[in-house]
N, C-alpha and C positions, 0 to 999 in steps of 0.2 A: 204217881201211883204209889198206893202205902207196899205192893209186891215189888220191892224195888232187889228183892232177890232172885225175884220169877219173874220178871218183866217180857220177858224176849218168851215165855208160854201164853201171855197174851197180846203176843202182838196179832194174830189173826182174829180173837175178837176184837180191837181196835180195828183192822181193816174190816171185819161187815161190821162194825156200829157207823164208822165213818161214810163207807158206801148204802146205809141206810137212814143215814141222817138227811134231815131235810134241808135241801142249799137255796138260800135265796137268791141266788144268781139263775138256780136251774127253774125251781120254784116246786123242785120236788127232790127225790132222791139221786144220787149219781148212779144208783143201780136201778131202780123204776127208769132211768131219763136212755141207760143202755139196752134194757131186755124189754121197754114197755107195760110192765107189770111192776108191784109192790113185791120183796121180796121177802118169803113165807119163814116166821122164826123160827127156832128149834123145837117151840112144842108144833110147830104145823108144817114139820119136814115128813108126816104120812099123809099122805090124801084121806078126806074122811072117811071112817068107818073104819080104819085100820084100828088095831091094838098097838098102846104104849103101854107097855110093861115094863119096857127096861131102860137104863140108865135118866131113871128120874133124879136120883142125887147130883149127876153130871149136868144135865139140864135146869136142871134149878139155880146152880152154881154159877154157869154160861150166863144166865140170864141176870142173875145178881151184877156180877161182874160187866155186861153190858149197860146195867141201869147207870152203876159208877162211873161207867168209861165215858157216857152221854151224859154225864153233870158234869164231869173235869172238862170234856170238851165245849159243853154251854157255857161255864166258865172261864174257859181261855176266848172264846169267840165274844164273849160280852166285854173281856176285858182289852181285848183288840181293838172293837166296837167302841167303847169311852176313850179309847185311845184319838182314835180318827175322829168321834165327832169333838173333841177339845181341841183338835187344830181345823175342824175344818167351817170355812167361814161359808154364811147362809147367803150367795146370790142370788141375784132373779136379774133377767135383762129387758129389755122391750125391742118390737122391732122396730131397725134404726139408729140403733144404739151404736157408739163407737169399741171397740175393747183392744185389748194388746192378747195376742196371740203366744202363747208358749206351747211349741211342738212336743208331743210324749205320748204314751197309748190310751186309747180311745175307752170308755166304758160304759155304761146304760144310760144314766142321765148327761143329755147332752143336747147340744146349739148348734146349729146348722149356717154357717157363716160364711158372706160371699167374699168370695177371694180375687185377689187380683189375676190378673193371663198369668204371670208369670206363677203363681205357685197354682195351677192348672192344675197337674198332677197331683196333689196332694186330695184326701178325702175331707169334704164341707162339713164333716158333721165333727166338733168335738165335745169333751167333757166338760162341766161347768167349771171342774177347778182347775181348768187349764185357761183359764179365761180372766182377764182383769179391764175390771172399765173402765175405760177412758175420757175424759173430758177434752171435750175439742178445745184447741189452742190454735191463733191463726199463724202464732210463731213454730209452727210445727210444721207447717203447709210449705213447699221449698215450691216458687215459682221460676219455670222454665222458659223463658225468651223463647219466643218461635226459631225454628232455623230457617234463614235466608241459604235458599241456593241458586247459581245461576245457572241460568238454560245451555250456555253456550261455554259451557267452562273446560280449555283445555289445558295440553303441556307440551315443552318443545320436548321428544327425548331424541337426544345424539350419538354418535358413537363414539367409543371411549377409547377400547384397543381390538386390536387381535390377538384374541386368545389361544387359535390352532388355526392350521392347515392339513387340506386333506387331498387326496385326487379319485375322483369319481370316473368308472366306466361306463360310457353313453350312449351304444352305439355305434361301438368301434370305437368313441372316442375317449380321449382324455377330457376332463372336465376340474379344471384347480377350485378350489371351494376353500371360505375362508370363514372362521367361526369369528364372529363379534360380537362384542361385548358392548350394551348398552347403557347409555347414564342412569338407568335405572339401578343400576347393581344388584342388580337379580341374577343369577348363571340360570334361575331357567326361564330369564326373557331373550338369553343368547340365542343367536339365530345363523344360519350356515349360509350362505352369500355366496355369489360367483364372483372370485375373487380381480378378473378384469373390471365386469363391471364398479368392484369397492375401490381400486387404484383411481380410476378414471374419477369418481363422485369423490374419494380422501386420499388424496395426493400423500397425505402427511403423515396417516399411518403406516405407510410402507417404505421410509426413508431409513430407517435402521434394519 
């Protein structure tokens, strides 16, 4: 702005020119798209039929000052605008098409694309320049061997050591309980045992 002395006195006309400019995302103004209505300039801040007598010089001024502020910002926006369309490249797809996917936010134009279970979660629809075609290759395709399982498949587990002893009341009575420890080497596939019945089936763990 050539007020590069006053700048900070116009920053409220920049916020209503900005909130009264038309946004091609919104496809109107950000102030029409909040209150539902156009909103009315400074010559049409009275309802009709009122008298404007006063501050015509300041309103004349405001409005000069807006006209400028709505060509610097056409011109920033256009030169934004050559900006992106010199990088960005024109696709089209068909349906059926293969593409490689690159995840990022979503925006107006966009491709609605079937996903594998696993990325389930994710929204089908993205933007075309998050999108790159593909040409199928069959050295790309990674074939998986069926897996063979067997119906009847098990495993011996044994026991390893005693890990603790404890004495249980049962009834009046004593009860020896003896914790062991399986070839699994899990401590939480240990299991507490009546320790006669462990001596009598493993002799060999109770010899030390």
């Amino acid at each position: 702005m050539e007020q590069q002395e006053t700048w900070e006195e116009c920053l409220l006309l920049i916020e209503f020119t900005y909130n009264n400019s038309y946004h091609a995302s919104l496809e109107m103004a950000p102030y029409e798209a909040l209150y539902g209505r156009k909103c009315r300039t400074p010559l049409c801040w009275y309802e009709s039929g009122e008298a404007i007598l006063h501050a015509i010089d300041l309103v004349q001024r405001q409005n000069d000052q807006i006209k400028m502020i709505k060509e610097k910002m056409k011109i920033s926006q256009d030169r934004q605008k050559s900006y992106y369309d010199n990088r960005r490249k024109l696709l089209e797809f068909q349906v059926g098409d293969h593409v490689f996917l690159r995840v990022s936010p979503i925006t107006r134009v966009a491709y609605e694309i079937a996903l594998s279970p696993n990325l389930s979660k994710l929204h089908r629809v993205f933007h075309v320049s998050q999108l790159r075609k593909y040409i199928p290759d069959p050295f790309h395709v990674i074939k998986l061997d069926p897996v063979q399982v067997r119906e009847n498949i098990s495993y011996e587990v044994f026991l390893v050591k005693i890990a603790d002893r404890r004495v249980k009341q049962l009834m009046g009575k004593e009860i020896s309980l003896v914790k062991m420890i399986w070839s699994t080497n899990d401590e939480g596939d240990a299991t507490w045992e009546l320790e006669d019945q462990m001596r009598e089936a493993y002799p060999h763990l109770f010899l030390s």
